[in-house]
C-alpha positions as CSV (number, residue, x, y, z in Angstrom):
1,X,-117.2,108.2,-89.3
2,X,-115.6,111.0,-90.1
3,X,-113.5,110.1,-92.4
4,X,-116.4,108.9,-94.9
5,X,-118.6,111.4,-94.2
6,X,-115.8,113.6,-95.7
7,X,-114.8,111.6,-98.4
8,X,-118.5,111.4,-99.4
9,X,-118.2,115.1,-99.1
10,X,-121.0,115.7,-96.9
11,X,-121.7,117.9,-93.9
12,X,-122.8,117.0,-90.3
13,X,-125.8,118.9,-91.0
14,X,-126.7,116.9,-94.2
15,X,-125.5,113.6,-93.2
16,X,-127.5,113.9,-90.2
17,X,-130.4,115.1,-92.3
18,X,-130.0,111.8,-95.0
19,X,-130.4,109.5,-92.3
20,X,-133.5,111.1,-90.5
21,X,-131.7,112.5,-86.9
22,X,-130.3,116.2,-85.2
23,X,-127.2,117.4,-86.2
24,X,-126.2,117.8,-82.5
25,X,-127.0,113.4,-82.0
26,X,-124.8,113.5,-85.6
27,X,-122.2,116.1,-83.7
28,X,-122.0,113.3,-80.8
29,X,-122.1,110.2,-82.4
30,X,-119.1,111.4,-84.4
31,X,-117.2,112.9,-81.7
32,X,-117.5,109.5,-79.5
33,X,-120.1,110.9,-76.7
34,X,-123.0,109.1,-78.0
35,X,-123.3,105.2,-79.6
36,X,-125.1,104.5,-82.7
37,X,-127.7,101.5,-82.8
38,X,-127.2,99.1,-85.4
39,X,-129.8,100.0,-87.3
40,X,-128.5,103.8,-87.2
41,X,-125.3,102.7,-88.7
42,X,-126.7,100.4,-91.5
43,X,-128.2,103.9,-92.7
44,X,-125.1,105.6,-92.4
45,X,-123.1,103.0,-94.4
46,X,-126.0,103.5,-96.6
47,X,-125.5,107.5,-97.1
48,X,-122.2,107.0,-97.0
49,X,-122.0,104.3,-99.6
50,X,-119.3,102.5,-97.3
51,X,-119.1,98.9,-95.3
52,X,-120.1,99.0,-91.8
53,X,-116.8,98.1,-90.6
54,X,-115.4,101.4,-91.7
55,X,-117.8,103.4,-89.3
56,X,-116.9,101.1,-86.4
57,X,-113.5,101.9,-86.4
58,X,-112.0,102.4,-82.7
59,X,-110.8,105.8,-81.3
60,X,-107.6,106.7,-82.6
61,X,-104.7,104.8,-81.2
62,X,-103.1,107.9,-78.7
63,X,-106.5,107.1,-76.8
64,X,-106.5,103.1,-76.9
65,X,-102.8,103.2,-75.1
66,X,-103.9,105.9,-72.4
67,X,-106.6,103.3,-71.1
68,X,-103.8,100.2,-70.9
């Protein structure tokens, strides 16, 4: 998430405010301590003029091997 958000070159604060939630939800969702619905993503895809796909991406891979 935030990769796109960056390359979209938009802030927490207004991608938060472009799809209609708080900064701090926007502040967790993109650190990994909060999920977003389905419907959430689909409207950040949409702000983000991106697929889905790229906003479901899993945590990076230093994480992934820890939990093996």
């Amino acid at each position: 998430m935030k990769y796109a958000r960056e390359k979209a070159g938009l802030s927490k604060r207004a991608l938060a405010a472009a799809v209609g939630i708080s900064e701090q939800l926007m502040c967790d969702i993109e650190a990994g301590r909060r999920n977003a619905t389905p419907p959430r993503l689909q409207a950040f895809a949409e702000a983000l003029n991106c697929p889905i796909v790229v906003l479901e991406s899993k945590r990076p891979a230093e994480q992934d091997g820890a939990r093996q």
